[in-house]
C-alpha positions as CSV (number, residue, x, y, z in Angstrom):
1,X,92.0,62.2,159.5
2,X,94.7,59.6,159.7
3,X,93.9,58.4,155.7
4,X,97.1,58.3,154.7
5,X,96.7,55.3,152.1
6,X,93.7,57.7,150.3
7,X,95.9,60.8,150.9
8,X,98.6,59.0,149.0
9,X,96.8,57.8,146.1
10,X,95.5,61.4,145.4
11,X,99.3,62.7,146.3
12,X,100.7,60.3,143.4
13,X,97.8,60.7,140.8
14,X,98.2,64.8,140.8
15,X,102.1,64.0,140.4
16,X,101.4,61.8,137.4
17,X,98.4,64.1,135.9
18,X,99.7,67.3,136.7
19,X,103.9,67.5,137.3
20,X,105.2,64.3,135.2
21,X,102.9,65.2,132.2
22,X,104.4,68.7,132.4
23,X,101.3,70.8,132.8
24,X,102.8,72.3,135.8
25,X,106.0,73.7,136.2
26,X,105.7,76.1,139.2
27,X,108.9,74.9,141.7
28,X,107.3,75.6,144.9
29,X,104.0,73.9,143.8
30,X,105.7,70.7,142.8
31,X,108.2,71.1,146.2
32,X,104.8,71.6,148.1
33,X,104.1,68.3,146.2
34,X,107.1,65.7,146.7
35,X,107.6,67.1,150.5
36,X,103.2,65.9,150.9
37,X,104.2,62.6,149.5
38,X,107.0,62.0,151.1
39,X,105.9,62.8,154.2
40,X,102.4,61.0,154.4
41,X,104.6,57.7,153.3
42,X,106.6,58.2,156.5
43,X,103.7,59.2,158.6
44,X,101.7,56.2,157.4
45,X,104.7,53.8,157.7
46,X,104.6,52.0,154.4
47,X,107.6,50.0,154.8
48,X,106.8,49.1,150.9
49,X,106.9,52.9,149.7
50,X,110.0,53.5,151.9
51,X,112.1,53.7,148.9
52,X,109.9,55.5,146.7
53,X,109.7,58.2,149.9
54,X,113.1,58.6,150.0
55,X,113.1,59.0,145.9
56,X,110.5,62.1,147.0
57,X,112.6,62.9,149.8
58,X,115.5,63.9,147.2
59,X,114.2,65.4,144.8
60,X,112.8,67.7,146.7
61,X,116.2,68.5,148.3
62,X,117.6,68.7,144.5
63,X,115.0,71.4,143.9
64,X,115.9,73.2,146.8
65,X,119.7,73.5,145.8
66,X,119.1,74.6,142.8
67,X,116.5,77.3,143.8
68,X,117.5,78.9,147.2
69,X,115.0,81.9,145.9
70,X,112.0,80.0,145.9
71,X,108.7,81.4,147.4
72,X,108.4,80.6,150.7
73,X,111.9,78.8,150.4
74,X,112.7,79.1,154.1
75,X,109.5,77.4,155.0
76,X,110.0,74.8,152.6
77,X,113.4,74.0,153.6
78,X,112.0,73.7,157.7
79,X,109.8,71.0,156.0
80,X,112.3,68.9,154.8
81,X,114.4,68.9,157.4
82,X,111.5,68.1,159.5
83,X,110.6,65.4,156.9
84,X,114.3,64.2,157.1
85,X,114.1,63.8,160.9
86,X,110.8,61.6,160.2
87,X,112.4,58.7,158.4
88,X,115.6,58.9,160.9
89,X,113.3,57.9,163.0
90,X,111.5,55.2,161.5
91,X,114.8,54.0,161.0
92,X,115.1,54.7,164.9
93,X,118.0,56.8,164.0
94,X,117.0,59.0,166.8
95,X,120.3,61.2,167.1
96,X,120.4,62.0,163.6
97,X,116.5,62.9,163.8
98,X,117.7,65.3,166.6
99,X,120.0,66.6,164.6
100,X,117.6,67.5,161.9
101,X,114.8,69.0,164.3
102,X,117.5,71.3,165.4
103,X,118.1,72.1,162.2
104,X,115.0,73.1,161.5
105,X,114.5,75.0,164.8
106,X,117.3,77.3,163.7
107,X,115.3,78.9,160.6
108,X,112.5,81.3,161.0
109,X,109.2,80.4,161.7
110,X,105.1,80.4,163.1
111,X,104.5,79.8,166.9
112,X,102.3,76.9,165.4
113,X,105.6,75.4,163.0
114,X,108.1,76.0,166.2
115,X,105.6,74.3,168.7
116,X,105.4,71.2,166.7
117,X,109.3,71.2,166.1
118,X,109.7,71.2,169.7
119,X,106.7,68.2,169.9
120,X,108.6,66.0,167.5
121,X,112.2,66.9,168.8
122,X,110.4,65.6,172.2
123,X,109.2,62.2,171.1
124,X,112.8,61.7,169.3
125,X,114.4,62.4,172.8
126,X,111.5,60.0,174.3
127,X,112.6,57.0,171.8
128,X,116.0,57.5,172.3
129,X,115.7,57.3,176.1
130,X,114.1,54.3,175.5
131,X,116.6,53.0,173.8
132,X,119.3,54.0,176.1
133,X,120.3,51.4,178.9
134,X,122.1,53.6,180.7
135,X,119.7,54.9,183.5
136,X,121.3,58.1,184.1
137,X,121.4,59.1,180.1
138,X,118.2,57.8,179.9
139,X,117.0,60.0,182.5
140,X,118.5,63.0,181.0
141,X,116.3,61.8,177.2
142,X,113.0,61.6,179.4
143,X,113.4,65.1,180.9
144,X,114.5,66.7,177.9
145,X,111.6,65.4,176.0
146,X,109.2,66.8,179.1
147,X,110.8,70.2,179.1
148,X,110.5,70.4,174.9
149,X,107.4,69.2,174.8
150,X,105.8,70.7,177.4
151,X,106.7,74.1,175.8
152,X,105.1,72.9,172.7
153,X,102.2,72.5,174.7
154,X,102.2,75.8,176.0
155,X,102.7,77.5,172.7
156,X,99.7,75.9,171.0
157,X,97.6,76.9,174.1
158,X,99.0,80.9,173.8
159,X,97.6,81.1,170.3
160,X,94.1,78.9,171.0
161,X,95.4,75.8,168.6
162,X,93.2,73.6,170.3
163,X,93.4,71.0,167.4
164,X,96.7,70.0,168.1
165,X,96.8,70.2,171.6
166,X,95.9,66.8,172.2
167,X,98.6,65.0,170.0
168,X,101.1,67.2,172.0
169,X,99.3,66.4,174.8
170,X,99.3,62.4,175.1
171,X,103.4,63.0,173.6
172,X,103.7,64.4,176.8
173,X,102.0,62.6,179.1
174,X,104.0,59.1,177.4
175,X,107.1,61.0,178.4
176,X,105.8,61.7,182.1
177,X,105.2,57.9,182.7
178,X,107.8,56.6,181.2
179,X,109.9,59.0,183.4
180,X,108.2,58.3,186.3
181,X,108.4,54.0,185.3
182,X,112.7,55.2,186.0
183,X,111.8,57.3,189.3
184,X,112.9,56.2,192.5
185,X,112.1,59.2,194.9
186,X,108.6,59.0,196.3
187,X,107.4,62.9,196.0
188,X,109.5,63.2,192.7
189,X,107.2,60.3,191.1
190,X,104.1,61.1,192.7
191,X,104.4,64.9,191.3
192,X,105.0,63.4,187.8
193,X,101.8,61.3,188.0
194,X,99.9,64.3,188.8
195,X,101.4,66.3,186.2
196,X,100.3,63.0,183.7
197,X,97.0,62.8,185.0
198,X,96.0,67.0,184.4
199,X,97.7,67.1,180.8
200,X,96.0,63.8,179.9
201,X,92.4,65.7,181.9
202,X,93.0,68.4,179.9
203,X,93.6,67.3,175.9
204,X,90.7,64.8,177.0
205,X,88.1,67.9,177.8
206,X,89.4,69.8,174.4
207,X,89.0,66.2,172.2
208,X,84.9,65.9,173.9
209,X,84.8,70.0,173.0
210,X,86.1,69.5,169.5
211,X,83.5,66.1,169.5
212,X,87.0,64.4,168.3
213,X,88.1,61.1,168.9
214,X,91.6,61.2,167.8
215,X,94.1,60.0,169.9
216,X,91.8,59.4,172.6
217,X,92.9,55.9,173.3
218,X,96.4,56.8,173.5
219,X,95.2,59.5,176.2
220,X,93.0,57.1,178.5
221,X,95.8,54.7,178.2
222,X,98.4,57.3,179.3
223,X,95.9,58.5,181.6
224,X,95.3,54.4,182.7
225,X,98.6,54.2,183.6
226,X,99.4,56.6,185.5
227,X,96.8,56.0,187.9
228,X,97.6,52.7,187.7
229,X,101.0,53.4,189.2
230,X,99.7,55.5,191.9
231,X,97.2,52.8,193.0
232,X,100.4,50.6,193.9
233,X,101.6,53.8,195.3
234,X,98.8,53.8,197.8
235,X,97.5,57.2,196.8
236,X,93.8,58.1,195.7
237,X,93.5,57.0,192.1
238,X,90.6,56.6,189.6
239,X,91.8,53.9,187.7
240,X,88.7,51.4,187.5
241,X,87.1,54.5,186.0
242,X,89.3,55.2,183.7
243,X,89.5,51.4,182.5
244,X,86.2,51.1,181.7
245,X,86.2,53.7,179.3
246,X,89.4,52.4,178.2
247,X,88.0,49.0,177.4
248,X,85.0,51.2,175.4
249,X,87.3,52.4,173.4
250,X,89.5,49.3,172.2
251,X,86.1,47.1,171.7
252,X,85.4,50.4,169.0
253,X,88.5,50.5,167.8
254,X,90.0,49.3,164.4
255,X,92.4,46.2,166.0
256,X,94.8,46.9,163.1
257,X,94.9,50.4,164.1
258,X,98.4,52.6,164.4
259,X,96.9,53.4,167.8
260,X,95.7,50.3,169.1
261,X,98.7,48.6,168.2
262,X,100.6,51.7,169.7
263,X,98.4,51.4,172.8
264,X,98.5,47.6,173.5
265,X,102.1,48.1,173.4
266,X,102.5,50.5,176.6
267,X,100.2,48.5,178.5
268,X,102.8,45.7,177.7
269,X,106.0,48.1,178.7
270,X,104.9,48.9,181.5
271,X,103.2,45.4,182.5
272,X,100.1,46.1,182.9
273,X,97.0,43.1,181.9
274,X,93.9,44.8,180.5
């Protein structure tokens, strides 16, 4: 649900009650454990719990040396190097999240745990484009991103995981404007819109299916945008219609929100009022 502050209270009160006091000694619970809080501090951004995550963050990679036979050890090790890539990215050390993600790629796996690899690998590749002034390079991030991501996409839809469609969904459709914001050739761009506006369509109808609101705003936006751009294109484009509901949803919205602050920020990349 996006409690992360709750989550983490709970997280750190079982570790004190239950693993520090020494009622429980089972390794794969207390890895199951350290890799939760560490990775709902990263996922939360708690820039005053960074260190303490990173404390987490070892020791669960101190447990993992020392017991390579663990239950489930395989999966708990694609964890961590998932986790890993997390805070290389909040430290926008996006190549070294990359490198991690791939790591992580490597070891055996669910559809569900590869799809969301992919996803994350994807937004790393998005952030580093970003960051990349070289147009050509950053090209190559943006189109990388698509191609991962949109597999994600496509693997969560082959085994009906609906719930997380969405979150891949509007990771997606960012990359797709963001590429098109660097395209130059006409039918190139306009095909990249379209391909924004049906992925945003889609995660939109599965969100009013599930009667879930998460990461609406980030889709409308996404969705805003790209419609946006093809009204200066000249092409048919709903974008009054899509504002309006747009504008719904910031008036709801929490204004110190990881979304709204997320949100009002593309608007601002890519120029655009609202």
């Amino acid at each position: 649900l996006g409690e992360y502050q709750e989550a983490l209270q709970i997280l750190l009160k079982t570790d004190k009650e239950w693993v520090k006091s020494g009622v429980v000694e089972d390794r794969s619970l207390i890895l199951e454990l350290y890799l939760n809080i560490s990775w709902v501090i990263v996922s939360g951004r708690f820039e005053d719990r960074k260190k303490e995550g990173y404390e987490y963050l070892d020791r669960t990679e101190n447990i993992l040396r020392k017991l390579p036979n663990t239950e489930n050890y395989l999966l708990f090790l694609t964890r961590f190097y998932n986790t890993k890539a997390n805070y290389h990215e909040w430290e926008q050390n996006y190549e070294k999240a990359i490198e991690n993600y791939k790591k992580a790629l490597k070891l055996p796996g669910t559809i569900l745990r590869k799809s969301s690899l992919l996803s994350n690998w994807g937004i790393a590749e998005r952030l580093l484009g970003k960051n990349t002034k070289d147009i050509n390079t950053r090209r190559k991030h943006f189109l990388t991103s698509r191609s991962n991501i949109t597999q994600a996409v496509n693997m969560k839809k082959s085994i009906g995981e609906k719930n997380q469609i969405p979150g891949s969904s509007h990771n997606l459709s960012e990359t797709l404007v963001e590429l098109a914001g660097i395209t130059d050739d006409k039918n190139e761009k306009l095909g990249i819109l379209k391909e924004a506006d049906q992925v945003t369509t889609h995660a939109l109808d599965i969100l009013k299916e599930l009667k879930s609101s998460k990461r609406r705003g980030r889709l409308l936006t996404e969705k805003y945008i790209a419609h946006h751009m093809l009204r200066e294109m000249g092409e048919e484009s709903s974008a009054d219609k899509i504002q309006k509901s747009l504008a719904e949803w910031f008036e709801a919205e929490d204004k110190e929100s990881y979304d709204y602050r997320e949100t009002t920020a593309l608007l601002e990349r890519f120029g655009i009022e609202f």
